[in-house]
C-alpha positions in Angstrom: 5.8 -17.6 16.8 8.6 -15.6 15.1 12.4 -16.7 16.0 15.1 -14.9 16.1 17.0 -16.4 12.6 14.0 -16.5 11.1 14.8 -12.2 11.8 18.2 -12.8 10.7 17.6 -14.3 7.6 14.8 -11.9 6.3 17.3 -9.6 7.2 20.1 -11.1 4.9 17.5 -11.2 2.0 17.4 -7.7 2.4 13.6 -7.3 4.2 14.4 -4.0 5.5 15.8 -1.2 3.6 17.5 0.3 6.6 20.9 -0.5 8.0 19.8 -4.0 9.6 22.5 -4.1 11.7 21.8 -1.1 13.6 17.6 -3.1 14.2 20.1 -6.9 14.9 22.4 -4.9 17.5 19.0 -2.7 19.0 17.2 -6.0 19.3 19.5 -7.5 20.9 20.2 -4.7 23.7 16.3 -5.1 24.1 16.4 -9.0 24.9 19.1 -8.4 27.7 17.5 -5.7 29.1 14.4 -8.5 29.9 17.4 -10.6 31.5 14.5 -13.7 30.2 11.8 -12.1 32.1 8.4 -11.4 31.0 7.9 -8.4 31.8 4.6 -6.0 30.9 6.1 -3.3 28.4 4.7 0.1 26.6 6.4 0.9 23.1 7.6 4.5 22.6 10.0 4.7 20.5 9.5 7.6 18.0 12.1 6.2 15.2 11.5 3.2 13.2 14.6 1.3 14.0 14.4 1.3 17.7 10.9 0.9 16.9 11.1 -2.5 15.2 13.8 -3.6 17.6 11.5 -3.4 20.3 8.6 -4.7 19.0 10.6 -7.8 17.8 11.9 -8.6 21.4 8.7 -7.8 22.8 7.1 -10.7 20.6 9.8 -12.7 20.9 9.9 -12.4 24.6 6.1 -14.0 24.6 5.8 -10.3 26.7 2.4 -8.0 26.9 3.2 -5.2 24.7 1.7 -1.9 24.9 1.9 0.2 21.4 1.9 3.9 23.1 1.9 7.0 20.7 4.4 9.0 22.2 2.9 12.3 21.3 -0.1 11.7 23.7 -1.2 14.3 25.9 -1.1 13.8 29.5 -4.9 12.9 30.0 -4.2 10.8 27.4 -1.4 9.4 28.9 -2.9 8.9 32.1 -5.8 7.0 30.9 -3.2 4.3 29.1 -0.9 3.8 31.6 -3.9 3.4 34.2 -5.0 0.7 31.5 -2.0 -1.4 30.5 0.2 -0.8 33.9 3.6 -1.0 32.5 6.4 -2.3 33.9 8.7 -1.3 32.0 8.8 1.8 29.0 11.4 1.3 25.8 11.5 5.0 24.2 12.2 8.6 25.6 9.3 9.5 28.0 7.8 13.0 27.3 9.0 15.9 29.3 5.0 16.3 29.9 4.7 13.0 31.5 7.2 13.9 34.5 4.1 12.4 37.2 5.0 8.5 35.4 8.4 7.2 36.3 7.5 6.6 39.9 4.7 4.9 39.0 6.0 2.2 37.5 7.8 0.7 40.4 3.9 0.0 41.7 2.2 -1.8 39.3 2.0 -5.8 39.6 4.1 -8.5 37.7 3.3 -9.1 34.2 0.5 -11.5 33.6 1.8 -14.6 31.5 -0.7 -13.8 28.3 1.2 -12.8 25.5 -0.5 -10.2 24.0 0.1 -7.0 21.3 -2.6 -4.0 22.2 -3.2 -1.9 20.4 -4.5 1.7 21.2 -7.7 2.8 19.8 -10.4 4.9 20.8 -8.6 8.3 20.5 -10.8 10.0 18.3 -13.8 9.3 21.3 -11.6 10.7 23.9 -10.6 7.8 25.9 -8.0 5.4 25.4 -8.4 1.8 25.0 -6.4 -1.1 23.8 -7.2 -3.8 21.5 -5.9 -6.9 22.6 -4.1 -8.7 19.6 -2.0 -11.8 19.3 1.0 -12.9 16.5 -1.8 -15.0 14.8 -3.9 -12.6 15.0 -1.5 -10.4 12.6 -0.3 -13.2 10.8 -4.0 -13.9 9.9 -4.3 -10.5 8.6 -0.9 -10.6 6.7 -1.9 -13.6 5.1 -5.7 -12.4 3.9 -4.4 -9.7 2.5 -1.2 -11.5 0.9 -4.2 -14.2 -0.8 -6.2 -10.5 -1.8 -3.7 -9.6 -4.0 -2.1 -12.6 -5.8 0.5 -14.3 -3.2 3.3 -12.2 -4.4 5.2 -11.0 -1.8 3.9 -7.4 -0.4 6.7 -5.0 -1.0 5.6 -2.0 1.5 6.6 1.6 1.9 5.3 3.1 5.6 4.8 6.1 6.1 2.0 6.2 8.6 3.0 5.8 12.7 4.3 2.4 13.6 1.9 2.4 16.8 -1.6 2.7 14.4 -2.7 -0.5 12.8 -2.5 0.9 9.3 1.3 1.4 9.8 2.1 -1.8 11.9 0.2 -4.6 9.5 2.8 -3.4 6.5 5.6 -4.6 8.9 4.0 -7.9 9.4 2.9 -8.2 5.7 6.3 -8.0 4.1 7.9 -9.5 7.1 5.9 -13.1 6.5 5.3 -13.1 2.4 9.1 -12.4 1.5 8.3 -8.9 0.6 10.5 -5.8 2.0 10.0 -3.3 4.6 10.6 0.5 3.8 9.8 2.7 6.9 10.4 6.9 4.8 9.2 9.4 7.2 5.8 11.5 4.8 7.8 14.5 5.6 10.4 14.1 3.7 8.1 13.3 0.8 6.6 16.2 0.6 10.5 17.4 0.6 10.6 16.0 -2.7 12.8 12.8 -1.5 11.9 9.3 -3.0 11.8 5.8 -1.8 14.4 3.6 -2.6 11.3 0.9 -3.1 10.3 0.2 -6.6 6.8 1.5 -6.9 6.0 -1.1 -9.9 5.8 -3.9 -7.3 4.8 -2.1 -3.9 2.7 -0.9 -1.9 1.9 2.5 -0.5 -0.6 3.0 2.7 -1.9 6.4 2.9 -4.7 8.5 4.8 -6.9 10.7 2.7 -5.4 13.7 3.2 -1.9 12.3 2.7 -3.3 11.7 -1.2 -4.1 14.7 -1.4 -1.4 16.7 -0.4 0.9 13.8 -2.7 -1.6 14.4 -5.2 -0.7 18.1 -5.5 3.0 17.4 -5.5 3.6 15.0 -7.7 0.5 12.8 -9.3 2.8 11.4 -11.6 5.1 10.1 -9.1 1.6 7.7 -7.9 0.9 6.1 -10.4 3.5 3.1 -11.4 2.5 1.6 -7.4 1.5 -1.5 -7.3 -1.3 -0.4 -5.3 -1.9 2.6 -2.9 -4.1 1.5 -0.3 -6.2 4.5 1.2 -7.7 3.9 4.3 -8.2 6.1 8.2 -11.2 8.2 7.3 -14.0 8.6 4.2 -12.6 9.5 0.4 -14.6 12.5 -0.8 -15.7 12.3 -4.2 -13.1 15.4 -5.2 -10.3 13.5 -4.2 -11.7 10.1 -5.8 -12.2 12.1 -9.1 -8.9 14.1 -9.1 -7.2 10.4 -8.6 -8.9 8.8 -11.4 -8.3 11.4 -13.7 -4.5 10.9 -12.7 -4.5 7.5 -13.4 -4.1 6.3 -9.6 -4.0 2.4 -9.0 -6.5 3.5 -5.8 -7.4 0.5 -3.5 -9.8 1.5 -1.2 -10.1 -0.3 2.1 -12.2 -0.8 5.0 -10.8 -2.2 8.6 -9.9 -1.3 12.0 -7.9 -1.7 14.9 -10.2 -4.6 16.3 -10.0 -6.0 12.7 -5.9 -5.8 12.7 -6.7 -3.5 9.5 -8.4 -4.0 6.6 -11.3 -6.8 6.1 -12.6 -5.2 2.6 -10.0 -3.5 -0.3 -11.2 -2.6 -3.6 -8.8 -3.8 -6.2 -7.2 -1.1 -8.6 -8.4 -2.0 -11.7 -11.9 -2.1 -10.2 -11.2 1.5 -9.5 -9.5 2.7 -12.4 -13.2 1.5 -14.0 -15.0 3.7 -11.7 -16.1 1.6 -8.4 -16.0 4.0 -5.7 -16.7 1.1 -2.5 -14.3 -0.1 -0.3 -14.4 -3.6 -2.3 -14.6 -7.4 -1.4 -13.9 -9.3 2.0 -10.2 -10.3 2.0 -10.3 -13.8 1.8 -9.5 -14.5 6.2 -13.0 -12.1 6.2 -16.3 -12.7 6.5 -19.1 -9.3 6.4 -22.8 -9.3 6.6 -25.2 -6.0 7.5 -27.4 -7.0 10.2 -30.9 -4.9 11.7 -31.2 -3.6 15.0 -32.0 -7.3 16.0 -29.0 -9.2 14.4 -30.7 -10.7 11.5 -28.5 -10.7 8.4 -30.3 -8.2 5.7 -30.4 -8.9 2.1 -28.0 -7.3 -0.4 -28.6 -3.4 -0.4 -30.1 -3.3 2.4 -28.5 -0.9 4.7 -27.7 -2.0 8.3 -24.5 -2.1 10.6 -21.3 -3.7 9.5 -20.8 -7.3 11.5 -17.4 -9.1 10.8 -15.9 -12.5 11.8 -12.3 -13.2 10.9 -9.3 -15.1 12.8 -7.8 -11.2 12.7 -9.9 -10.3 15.4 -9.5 -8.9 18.3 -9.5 -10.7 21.7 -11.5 -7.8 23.2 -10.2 -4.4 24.9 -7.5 -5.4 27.5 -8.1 -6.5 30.1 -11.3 -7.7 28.8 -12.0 -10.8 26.6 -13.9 -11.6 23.9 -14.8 -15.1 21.7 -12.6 -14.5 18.8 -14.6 -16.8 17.1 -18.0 -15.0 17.0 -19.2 -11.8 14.6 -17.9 -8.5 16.0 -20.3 -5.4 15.5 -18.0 -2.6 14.3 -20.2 0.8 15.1 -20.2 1.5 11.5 -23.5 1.9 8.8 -23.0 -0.2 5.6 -24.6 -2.1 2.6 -23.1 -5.1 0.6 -24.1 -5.2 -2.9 -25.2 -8.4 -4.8 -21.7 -8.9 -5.9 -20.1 -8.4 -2.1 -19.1 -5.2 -2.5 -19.1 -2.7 0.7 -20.1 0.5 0.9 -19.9 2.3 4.1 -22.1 5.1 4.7 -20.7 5.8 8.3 -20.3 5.7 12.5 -24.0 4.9 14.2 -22.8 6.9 16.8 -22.1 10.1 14.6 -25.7 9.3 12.6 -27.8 12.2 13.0 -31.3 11.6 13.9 -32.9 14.6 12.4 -37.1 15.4 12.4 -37.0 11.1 12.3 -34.7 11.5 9.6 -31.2 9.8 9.6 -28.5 12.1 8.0 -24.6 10.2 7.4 -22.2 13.4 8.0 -19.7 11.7 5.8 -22.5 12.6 3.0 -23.0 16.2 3.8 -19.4 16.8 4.4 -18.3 15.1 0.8 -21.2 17.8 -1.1 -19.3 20.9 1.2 -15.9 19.9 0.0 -17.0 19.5 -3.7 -17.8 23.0 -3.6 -13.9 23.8 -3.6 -14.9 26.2 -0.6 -13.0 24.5 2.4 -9.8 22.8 2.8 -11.5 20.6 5.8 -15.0 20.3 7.0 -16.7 18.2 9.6 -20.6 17.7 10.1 -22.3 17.0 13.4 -25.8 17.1 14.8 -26.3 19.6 18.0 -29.5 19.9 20.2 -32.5 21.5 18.7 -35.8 22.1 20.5 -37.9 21.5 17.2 -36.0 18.6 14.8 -34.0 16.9 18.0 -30.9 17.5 16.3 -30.3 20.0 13.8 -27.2 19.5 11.4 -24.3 21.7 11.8 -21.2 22.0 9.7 -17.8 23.3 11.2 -15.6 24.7 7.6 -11.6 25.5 7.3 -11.6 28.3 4.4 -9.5 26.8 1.5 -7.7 29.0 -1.2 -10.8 30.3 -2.9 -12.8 32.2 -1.2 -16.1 31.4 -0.9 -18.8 32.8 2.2 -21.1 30.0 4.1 -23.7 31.7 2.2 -22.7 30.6 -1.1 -21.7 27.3 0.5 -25.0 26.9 1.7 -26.2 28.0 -1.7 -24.6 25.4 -3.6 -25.1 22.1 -2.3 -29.0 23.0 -1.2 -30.2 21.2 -4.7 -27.7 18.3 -4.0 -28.7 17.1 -0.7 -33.0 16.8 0.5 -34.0 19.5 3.3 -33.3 17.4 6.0 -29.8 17.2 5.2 -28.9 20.8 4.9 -27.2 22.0 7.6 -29.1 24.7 9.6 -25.7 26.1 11.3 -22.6 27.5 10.1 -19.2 28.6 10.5 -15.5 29.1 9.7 -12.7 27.5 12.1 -9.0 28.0 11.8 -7.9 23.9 11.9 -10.2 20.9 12.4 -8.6 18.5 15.6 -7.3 16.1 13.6 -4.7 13.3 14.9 -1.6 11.9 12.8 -3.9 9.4 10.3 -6.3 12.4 9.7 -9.0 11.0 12.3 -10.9 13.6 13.9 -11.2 13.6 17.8 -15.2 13.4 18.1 -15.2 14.9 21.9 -13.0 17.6 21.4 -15.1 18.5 18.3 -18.3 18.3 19.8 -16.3 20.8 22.6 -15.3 23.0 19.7 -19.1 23.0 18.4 -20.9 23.6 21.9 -18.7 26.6 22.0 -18.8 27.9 18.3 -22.7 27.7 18.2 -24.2 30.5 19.8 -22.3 32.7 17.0 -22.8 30.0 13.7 -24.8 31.1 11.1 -28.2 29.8 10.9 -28.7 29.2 6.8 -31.7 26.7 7.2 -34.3 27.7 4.5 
């Protein structure tokens, strides 16, 4: 477990580019406020500083901490404090969640785990929390820190503190000597810079943060050490567009339960033209399994199975074995050199005539066209196939009908995988990493489907 000079000495060997002061003085506020009582908490803070502090004294603390994303909405809300029963919020409470404050005083003592969950499940609709430990992390920090040479991981954040993907760069530099800089992405696409030195950091970004960078300023990407692009599928535009800019791409495969990523593909592997999410970090072990848990062979595609000490302890207040495989929902193959591909969610799969169709494969031939600036492919009832694929399209800056869409990828992708429905939407329901919320989606498509456009040939 950290201690508190360990804090103070990373902090005097500069770990966080921020005024460290104002994080010792915040942290400090946050330890008396516990008077040295465990007590359950939920994180809200909204700026980084605070942010830290709290998470810090949390940990220290040995408390159950709660990462909450404070821009929730109040079903959301309501499902996670009905889940983690705070006692206790650090962070201005939403106007929106005026029902909360006399519910705390309810809820029972504080159990005596120490825990860090973690919320996931957002883009299904309901809220859940992964139950994490500081080993757990550490485990992560220190796979990752083996992956890429034991040099100490310099990282600039720029993804929500509460998400996995922007809380393992805290622990990372925090435990390999590296330093922490927490820039907000708006004020990149501003046109302010980093005081980090790209050369020997790393950036963490969600596809469409690359691209929008991408458009900015390519040339400002590529001296990083490594940009690590994970949250969501790469379409082949993108991956093309970053190669041809020279981009040290790593692309990586993890999630919450996993305490991120469990597979990166190394930069120079993708500057010569691998397009997979790379090998097991060394803390990781992958196999693809059949419908009755027998490993497959290499190539073989199956679902993704992985056993690491960065696992999760199951979805609080459950428990799982730490120590046994965890299936994560996802369809992959590993090649004969370890390499992963993954092809997509099982629970998104569309079962179509028999056939199984990946969406993440139809949507990457619909945004090659150049025709949408988002798209999203799901399978809706059909009296004849069982499912019929349908694909919801945000118009992009060259104009292009769903007819000529349709036109163009039909020799790219067999019958099956066409989709028989159509149409244009204004915006895609997308959350801050770029994840889209599957249930208000599938809302979106119940209600847009009596007017699509059926294009099935």
């Amino acid at each position: 477990m950290l201690a508190h000079p360990f804090l103070a000495q990373r902090g005097q060997q500069g770990w966080l580019l921020s005024e460290y002061s104002d994080f010792d003085r915040m942290l400090t506020v946050y330890q008396q406020q516990l008077r040295g009582r465990r007590q359950r908490i939920m994180l809200l803070e909204r700026a980084p500083i605070p942010w830290l502090a709290g998470f810090f004294a949390a940990v220290l603390a040995d408390c159950p901490l709660f990462l909450g994303n404070p821009y929730w909405g109040v079903t959301e809300a309501q499902q996670a404090i009905a889940r983690s029963q705070p006692e206790r919020i650090w962070g201005e409470i939403p106007a929106a969640w005026g029902w909360l404050a006399p519910e705390l005083a309810s809820h029972n003592p504080a159990s005596s785990e120490a825990i860090i969950a973690i919320p996931t499940g957002g883009s299904s609709g309901t809220i859940r929390f992964a139950t994490h430990t500081w080993a757990t992390l550490a485990a992560a920090a220190r796979g990752f820190h083996a992956h890429f040479g034991d040099q100490p991981v310099n990282a600039l954040n720029v993804l929500p503190l509460y998400h996995v993907s922007g809380l393992l760069p805290v622990v990372r530099s925090l435990l390999s000597g590296g330093r922490l800089e927490c820039f907000p992405y708006a004020d990149l696409k501003a046109g302010r810079r980093p005081r980090l030195t790209p050369a020997d950091s790393f950036l963490s970004l969600v596809p469409t943060q690359l691209q929008t960078w991408l458009t900015l300023d390519a040339a400002g990407l590529q001296d990083w050490r490594a940009i690590l692009v994970g949250g969501g599928p790469t379409w082949p535009r993108l991956l093309t567009a970053a190669r041809q800019a020279d981009l040290p791409l790593a692309l990586t495969y993890g999630a919450t339960e996993t305490a991120a990523q469990v597979a990166t593909l190394q930069p120079w592997e993708f500057r010569a033209g691998r397009v997979d999410c790379g090998r097991s970090l060394p803390h990781a072990e992958l196999q693809i399994w059949d419908a009755a848990g027998q490993v497959l062979p290499a190539a073989s595609v199956g679902a993704i199975a992985v056993r690491a000490p960065s696992l999760f302890h199951g979805y609080y207040p459950g428990s799982r074995s730490p120590d046994e495989f965890w299936l994560t929902g996802d369809w992959g193959r590993l090649d004969a050199a370890g390499h992963l591909t993954v092809l997509g969610r099982q629970d998104q799969t569309i079962i179509s005539g028999g056939e199984k169709v990946f969406p993440t494969e139809v949507e990457a031939a619909i945004r090659a066209t150049g025709g949408v600036a988002d798209v999203a492919v799901l399978g809706v009832p059909d009296a004849h196939w069982g499912q019929a694929v349908m694909a919801l399209c945000v118009r992009s800056e060259m104009v292009m009908s769903l007819e000529d869409l349709a036109a163009i990828i039909r020799p790219q992708l067999a019958n099956f995988k066409q989709p028989k429905h159509w149409c244009w939407l204004p915006s895609l329901p997308r959350d801050a990493r770029g994840k889209l919320n599957q249930k208000a989606l599938r809302a979106i498509a119940t209600q847009a489907l009596p007017s699509s456009q059926n294009l099935a040939r």
